[in-house]
C-alpha positions, 0 to 999 in steps of 0.5 A, a space after each residue: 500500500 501507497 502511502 501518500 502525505 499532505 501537511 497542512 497549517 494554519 499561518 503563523 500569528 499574525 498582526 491582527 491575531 495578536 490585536 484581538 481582531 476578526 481578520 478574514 479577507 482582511 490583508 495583514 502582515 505576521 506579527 513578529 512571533 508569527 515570523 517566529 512560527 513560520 521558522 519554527 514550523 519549517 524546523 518541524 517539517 526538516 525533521 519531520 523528514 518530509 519534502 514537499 513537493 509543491 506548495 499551495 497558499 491562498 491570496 492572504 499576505 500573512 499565508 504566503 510570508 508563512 509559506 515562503 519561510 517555511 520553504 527557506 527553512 527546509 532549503 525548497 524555495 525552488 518548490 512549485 508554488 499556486 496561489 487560489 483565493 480558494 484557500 483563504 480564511 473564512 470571509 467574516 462580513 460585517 465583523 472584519 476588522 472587530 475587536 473579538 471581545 468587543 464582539 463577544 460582550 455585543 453578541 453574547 456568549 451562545 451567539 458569539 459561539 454559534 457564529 465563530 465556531 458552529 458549522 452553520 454559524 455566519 456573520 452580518 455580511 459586508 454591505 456595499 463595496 467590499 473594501 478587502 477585494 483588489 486585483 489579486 481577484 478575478 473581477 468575473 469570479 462571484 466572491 463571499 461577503 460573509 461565509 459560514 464554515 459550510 460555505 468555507 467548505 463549499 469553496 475549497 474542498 473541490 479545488 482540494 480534490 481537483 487541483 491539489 490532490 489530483 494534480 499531485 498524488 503520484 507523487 506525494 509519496 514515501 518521504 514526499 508530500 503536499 504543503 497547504 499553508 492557509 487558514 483556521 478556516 480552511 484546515 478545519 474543513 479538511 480535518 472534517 472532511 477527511 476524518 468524517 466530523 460531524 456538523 456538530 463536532 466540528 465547532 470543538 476543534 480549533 486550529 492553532 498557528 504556526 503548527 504542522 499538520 500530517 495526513 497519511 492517506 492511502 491510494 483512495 483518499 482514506 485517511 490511514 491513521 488519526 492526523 497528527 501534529 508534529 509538535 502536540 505539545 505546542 498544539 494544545 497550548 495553542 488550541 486552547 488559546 485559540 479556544 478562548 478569543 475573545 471571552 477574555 
């Protein structure tokens, strides 16, 4: 049996993670300590032995600072690189720019939590001009003005299976693999899609930055084994800060 490899992570910190802000489309920078975790990650993955062999981001400046980090660290900057708006963070509408606590104390704690984390849960959308769309997007294509994790997942798990996966399973093998660097959002819709989470346990799950992720897939896209992260300990610290944005 075929063993085929995909790492995937969330970007690391970024300025607006730092600031308590609903980001989104919103383009922002890493933070210093984001810096750090993309270093850190491309430690993970050289020892991990692990070689990717292409490397996908979304249009999102904090995934490819991320990414192009990562790629230096292992000494692959030669590596293919695609970039897809598929790939970007779930569109938070209205709240773009908010502070997360200011939000929580607005909402309440059962609406705030049904919105960020539910599967269904969606924000106010943005009215009018959306103020994050430029020219890295293609003026025909129909793009979000709020989206749900639904919706997130509407938008890149077919990109996922045709573009990523397709493209590349021959030879994401024995030490090869695939790198997504993208977005909570987006790593959340694979984990649901490749280990079967249901609608409601998914919004129990929370990504962390800067921490690679390891799928093990056999030759019909099945998952082999529980995914896993390549530094646990940092991962569950992570999750639960992630956990607590904006109750505190």
């Amino acid at each position: 049996m075929t063993i085929h490899k995909i790492i995937i992570l969330r970007h690391g910190e970024s300025e607006w993670n730092h600031a308590n802000k609903f980001c989104g489309w919103i383009d922002v920078s890493l933070s210093e300590k984001g810096k750090q975790e993309a270093e850190r990650a491309g430690e993970l993955i050289l020892q991990s032995g692990l070689k990717p062999i292409a490397m996908y981001t979304s249009k999102l400046t904090r995934s490819n600072q991320t990414g192009n980090i990562i790629l230096e660290k292992i000494h692959r900057l030669w590596c293919d690189s695609t970039k897809s708006w598929r790939l970007n963070e779930r569109h938070y509408g209205a709240f773009q720019g908010r502070d997360k606590t200011e939000v929580f104390k607005e909402l309440g704690k059962e609406k705030y939590d049904y919105i960020r984390r539910d599967y269904d849960g969606k924000p106010p959308p943005v009215l009018g001009t959306d103020p994050c769309i430029d020219d890295r997007y293609d003026s025909g294509i129909d793009l979000p003005k709020a989206e749900s994790l639904r919706l997130v997942s509407e938008r890149f798990l077919p990109y996922f299976e045709e573009e990523i996966l397709k493209k590349n399973w021959a030879q994401c093998h024995d030490d090869k693999a695939i790198l997504i660097v993208t977005h909570g959002s987006i790593v959340r819709s694979l984990i649901k899609k490749l280990t079967n989470v249901s609608d409601a346990d998914i919004s129990k799950i929370n990504i962390p930055t800067g921490i690679p992720i390891v799928f093990e897939l056999d030759d019909n896209h099945e998952v082999i084994r529980d995914y896993y992260y390549l530094d646990p300990e940092a991962a569950k610290q992570g999750i639960s800060k992630v956990s607590k944005e904006g109750q505190t």
